[in-house]
C-alpha positions as CSV (number, residue, x, y, z in Angstrom):
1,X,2.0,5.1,-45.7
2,X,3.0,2.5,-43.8
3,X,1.9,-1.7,-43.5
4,X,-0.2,-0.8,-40.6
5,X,-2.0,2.1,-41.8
6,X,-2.7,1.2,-45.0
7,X,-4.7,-2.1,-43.1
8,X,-6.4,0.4,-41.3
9,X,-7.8,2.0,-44.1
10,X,-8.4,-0.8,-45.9
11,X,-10.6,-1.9,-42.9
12,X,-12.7,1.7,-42.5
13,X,-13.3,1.2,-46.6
14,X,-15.1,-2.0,-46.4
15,X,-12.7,-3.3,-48.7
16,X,-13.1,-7.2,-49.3
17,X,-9.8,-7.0,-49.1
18,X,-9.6,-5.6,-45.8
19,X,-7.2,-7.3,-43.2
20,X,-8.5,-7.4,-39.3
21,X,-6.1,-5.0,-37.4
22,X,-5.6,-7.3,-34.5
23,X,-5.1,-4.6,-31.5
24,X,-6.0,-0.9,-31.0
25,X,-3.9,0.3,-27.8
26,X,-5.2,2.4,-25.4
27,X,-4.4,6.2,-25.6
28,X,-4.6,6.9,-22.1
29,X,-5.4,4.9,-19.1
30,X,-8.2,6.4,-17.1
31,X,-9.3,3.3,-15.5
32,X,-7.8,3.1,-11.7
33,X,-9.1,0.7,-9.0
34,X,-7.5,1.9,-5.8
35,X,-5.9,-1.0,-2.8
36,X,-4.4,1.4,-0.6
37,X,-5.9,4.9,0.0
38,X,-4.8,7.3,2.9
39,X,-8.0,9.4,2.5
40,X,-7.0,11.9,6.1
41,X,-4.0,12.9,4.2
42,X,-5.5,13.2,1.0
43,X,-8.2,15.4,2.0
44,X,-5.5,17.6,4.0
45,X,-2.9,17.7,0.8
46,X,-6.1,18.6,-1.5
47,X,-7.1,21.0,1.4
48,X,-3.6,23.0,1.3
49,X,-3.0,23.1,-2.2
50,X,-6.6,24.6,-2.9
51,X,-9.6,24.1,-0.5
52,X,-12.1,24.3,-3.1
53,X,-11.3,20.8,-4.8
54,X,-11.8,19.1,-1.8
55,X,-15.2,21.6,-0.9
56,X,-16.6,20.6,-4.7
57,X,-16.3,16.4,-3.9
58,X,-17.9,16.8,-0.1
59,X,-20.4,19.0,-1.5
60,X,-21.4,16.5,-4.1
61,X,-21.2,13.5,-1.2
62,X,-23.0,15.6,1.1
63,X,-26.1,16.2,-1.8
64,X,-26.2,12.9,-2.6
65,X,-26.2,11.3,0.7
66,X,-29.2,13.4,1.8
67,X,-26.5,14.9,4.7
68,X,-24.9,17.7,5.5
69,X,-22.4,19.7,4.4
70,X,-18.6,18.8,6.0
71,X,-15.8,16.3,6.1
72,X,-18.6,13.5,7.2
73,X,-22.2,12.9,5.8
74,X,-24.6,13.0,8.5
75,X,-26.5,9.4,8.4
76,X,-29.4,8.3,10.7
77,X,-29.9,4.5,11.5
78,X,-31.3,3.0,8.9
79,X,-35.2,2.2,9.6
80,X,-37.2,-0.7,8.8
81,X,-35.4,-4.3,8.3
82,X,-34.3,-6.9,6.2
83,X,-33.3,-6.0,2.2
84,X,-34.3,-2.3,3.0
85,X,-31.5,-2.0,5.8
86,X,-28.7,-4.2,4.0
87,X,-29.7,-2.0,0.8
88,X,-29.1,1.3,2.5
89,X,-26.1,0.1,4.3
90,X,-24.9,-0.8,0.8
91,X,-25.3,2.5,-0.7
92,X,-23.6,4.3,2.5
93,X,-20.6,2.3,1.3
94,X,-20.5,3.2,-2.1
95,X,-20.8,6.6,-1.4
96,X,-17.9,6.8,0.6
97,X,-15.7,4.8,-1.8
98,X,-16.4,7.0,-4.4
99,X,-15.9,10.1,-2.4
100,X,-12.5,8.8,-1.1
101,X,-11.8,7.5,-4.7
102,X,-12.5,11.0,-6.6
103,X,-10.2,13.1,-4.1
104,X,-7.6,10.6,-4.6
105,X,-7.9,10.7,-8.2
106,X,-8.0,14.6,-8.2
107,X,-4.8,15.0,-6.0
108,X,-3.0,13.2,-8.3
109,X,-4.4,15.4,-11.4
110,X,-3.6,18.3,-9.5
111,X,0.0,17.5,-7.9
112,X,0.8,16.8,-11.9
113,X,-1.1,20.6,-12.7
114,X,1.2,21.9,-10.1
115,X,4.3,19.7,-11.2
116,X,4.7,18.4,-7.7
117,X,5.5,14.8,-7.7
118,X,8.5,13.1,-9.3
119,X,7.7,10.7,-11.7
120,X,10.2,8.0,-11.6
121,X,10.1,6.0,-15.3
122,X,11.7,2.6,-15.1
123,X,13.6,1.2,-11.8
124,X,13.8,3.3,-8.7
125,X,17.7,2.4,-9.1
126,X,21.1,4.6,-6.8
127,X,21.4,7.1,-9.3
128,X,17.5,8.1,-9.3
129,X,18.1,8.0,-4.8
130,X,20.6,9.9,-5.1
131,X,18.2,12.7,-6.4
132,X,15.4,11.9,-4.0
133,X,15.3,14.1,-0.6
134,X,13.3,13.6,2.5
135,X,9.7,15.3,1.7
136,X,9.2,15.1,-1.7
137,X,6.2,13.0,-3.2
138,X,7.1,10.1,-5.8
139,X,5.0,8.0,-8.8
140,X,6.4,4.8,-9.6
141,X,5.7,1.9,-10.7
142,X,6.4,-1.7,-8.0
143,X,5.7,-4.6,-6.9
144,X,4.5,-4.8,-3.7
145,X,5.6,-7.7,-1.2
146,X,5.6,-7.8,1.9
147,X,8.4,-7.3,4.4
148,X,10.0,-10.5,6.1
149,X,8.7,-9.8,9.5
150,X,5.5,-10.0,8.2
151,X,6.1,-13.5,6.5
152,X,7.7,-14.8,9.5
153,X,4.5,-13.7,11.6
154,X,1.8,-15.5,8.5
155,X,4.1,-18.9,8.3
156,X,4.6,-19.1,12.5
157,X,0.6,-18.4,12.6
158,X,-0.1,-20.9,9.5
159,X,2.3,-23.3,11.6
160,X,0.8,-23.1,14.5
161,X,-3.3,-24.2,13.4
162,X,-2.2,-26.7,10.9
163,X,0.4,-28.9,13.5
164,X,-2.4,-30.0,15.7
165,X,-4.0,-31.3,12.7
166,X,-0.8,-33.6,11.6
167,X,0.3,-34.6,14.5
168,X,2.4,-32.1,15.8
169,X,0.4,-30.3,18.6
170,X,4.2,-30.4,20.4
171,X,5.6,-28.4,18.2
172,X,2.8,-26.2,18.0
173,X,3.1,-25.8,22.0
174,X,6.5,-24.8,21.4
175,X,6.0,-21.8,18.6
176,X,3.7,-20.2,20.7
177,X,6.2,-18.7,23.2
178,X,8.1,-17.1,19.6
179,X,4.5,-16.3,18.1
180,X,3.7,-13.8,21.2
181,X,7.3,-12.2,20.8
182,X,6.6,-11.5,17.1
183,X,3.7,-10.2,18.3
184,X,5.3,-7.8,20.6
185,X,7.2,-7.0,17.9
186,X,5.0,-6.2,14.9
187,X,1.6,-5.4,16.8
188,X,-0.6,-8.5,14.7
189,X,-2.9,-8.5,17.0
190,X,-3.3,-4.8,17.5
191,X,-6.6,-3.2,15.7
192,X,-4.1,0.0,14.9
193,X,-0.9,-1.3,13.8
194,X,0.4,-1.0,10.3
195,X,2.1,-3.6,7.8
196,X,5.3,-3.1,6.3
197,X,5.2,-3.2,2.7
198,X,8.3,-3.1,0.1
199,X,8.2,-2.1,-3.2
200,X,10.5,-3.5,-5.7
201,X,10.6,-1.9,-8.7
202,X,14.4,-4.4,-9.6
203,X,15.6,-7.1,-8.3
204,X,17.8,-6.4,-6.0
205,X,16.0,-3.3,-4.9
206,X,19.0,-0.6,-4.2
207,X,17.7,1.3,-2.3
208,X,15.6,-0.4,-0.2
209,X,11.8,0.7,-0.2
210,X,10.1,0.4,2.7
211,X,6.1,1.7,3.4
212,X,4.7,0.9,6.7
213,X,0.6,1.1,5.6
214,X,-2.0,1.4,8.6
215,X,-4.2,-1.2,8.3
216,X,-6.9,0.9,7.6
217,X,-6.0,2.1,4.9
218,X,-6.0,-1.0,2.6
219,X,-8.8,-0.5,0.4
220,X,-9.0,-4.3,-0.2
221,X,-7.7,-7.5,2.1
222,X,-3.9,-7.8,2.4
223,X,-3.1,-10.5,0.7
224,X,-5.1,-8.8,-2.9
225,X,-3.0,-5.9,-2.2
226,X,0.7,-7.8,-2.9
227,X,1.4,-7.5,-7.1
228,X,2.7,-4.5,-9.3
229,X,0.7,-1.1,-8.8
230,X,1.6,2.4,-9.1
231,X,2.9,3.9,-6.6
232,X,2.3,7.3,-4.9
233,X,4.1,8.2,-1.7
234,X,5.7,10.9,0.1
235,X,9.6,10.1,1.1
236,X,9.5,10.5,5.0
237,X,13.3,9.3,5.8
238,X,16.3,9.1,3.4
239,X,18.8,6.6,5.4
240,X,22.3,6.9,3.6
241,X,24.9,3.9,3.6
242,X,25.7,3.1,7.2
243,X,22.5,4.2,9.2
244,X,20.3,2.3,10.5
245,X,16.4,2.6,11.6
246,X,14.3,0.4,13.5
247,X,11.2,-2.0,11.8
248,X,9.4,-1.6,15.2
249,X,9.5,2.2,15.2
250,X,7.9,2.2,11.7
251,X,5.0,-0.4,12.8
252,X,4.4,1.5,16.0
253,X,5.3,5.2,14.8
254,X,7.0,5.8,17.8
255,X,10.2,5.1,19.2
256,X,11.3,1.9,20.6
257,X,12.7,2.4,24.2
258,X,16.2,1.0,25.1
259,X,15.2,-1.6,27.0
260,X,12.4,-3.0,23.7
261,X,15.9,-2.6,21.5
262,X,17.6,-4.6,24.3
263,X,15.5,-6.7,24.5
264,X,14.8,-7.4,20.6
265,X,18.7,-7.8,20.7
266,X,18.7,-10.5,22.9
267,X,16.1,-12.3,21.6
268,X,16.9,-12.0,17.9
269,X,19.9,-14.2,17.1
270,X,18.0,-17.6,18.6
271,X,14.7,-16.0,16.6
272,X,16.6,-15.3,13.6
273,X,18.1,-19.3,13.3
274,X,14.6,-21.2,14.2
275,X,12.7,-18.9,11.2
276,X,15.7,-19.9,8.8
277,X,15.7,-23.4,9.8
278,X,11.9,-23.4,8.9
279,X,12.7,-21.3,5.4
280,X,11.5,-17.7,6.2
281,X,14.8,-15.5,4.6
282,X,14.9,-12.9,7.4
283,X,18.2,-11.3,8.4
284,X,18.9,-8.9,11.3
285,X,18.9,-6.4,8.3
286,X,15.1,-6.6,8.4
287,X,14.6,-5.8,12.1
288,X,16.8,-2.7,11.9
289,X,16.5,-1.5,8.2
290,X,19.8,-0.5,6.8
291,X,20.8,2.6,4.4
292,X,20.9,2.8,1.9
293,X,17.1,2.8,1.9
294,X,13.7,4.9,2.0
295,X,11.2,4.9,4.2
296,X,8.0,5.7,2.5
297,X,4.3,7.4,3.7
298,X,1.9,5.4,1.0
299,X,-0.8,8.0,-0.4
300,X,-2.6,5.5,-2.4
301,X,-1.7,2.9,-4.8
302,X,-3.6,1.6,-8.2
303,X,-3.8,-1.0,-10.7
């Protein structure tokens, strides 16, 4: 018997010579609280692998909402006003959090049944790429950051308010102009655009990860999303060394035209030194992501 189980025992017998055993780990981790969710394509993954999964957790929504049966509970206006109102509009919420929280947490308990997702244990690293094809749904463990462009287009806004305010409204005037190309370029403004995300799991990350997430499907603000998670996401584009692909297709999802490359092109070099000069570390690497790299479709992500 060993120094540790021997205190154990010692403990259970009420011994007064019983030691404390400072720590009990966890056997399993059960607890997830989700940040980003892509709920349309986890219903249509559950959907394919076996319809009733996804039939049970609408069926349950639907009977506790008071709706009907289908992909959406059908809810009235709320009558009457004030705390009644806010309270119903409350419970509307929870129900749908929990319903897009229990088919996420059942497609991952069923791609494992079916052994259908790689688990990656430990870095993402060439030789584990090397084994990853275009289609095939990952687990991992990262930290999520996120991409330059997006840090250029938070530190030009930040920038922008706060020079006014210190006596700069000058050079304030003169961001604006590059503000409204970023914007151009990464659709801020834009209710439907996504934000790029890239997961390190080491530092350097070879290859580069990159997940453009649609804004709605952040499960909390932006900003509470960035730290280590896991990771589940289906591999949509394996770029070997050499090739190249376009940050402003993946923000779009479509293709840039020749004349938005062309014009990206030209503007980038003069972009490119005035967000160095003010400390951003962007490269023309980040505009046009280079292999080797992966370009990832984020299914959800926990901590």
């Amino acid at each position: 018997m060993d120094g540790l189980a021997a205190r154990k025992l010692l403990w259970c017998s009420g011994s007064p010579f019983s030691l404390r055993v400072p720590f009990t780990a966890p056997k399993a981790s059960a607890f997830k609280q989700f940040v980003i969710l892509d709920h349309d394509g986890i219903v249509s993954a559950l959907s394919a692998i076996d319809g009733g999964q996804i039939d049970e957790i609408l069926t349950k929504r639907a009977s506790e909402g008071g709706g009907e049966f289908g992909a959406e509970v059908k809810v009235g206006p709320a009558r009457g006003g004030g705390k009644r109102a806010k309270s119903r509009k409350v419970e509307e919420e929870m129900l749908m959090a929990r319903t897009r929280h229990s088919a996420a947490a059942k497609l991952i308990e069923t791609l494992h049944e079916h052994e259908s997702v790689g688990v990656v244990d430990g870095p993402l690293d060439a030789e584990v790429g090397e084994q990853i094809a275009a289609g095939m749904v990952l687990q991992f463990r990262a930290e999520l950051r996120l991409h330059p462009l997006h840090q250029a287009d938070q530190m030009l806004r930040s920038l922008i308010k706060v020079a006014p305010k210190i006596g700069e409204k000058k050079s304030a005037g003169e961001l604006r102009p590059v503000l409204e190309t970023w914007g151009v370029l990464i659709g801020t403004d834009q209710t439907d655009s996504r934000v790029l995300v890239e997961p390190l799991t080491m530092n350097p990350q070879e290859p580069r990860l990159v997940m453009p997430v649609p804004r709605a499907d952040f499960e909390v603000n932006v900003d509470d999303v960035l730290g280590e998670v896991t990771m589940l996401a289906q591999v949509e584009r394996v770029l070997t060394s050499g090739e190249e692909y376009p940050a402003i297709r993946m923000l779009r999802g479509a293709p840039n035209t020749p004349l938005e490359r062309e014009a990206i092109e030209e503007a980038m070099p003069d972009l490119l030194k005035g967000l160095e000069e003010m400390g951003v570390p962007i490269s023309s690497g980040d505009v046009f992501i280079e292999g080797p790299a992966l370009i990832l479709r984020a299914i959800c992500a926990y901590r």
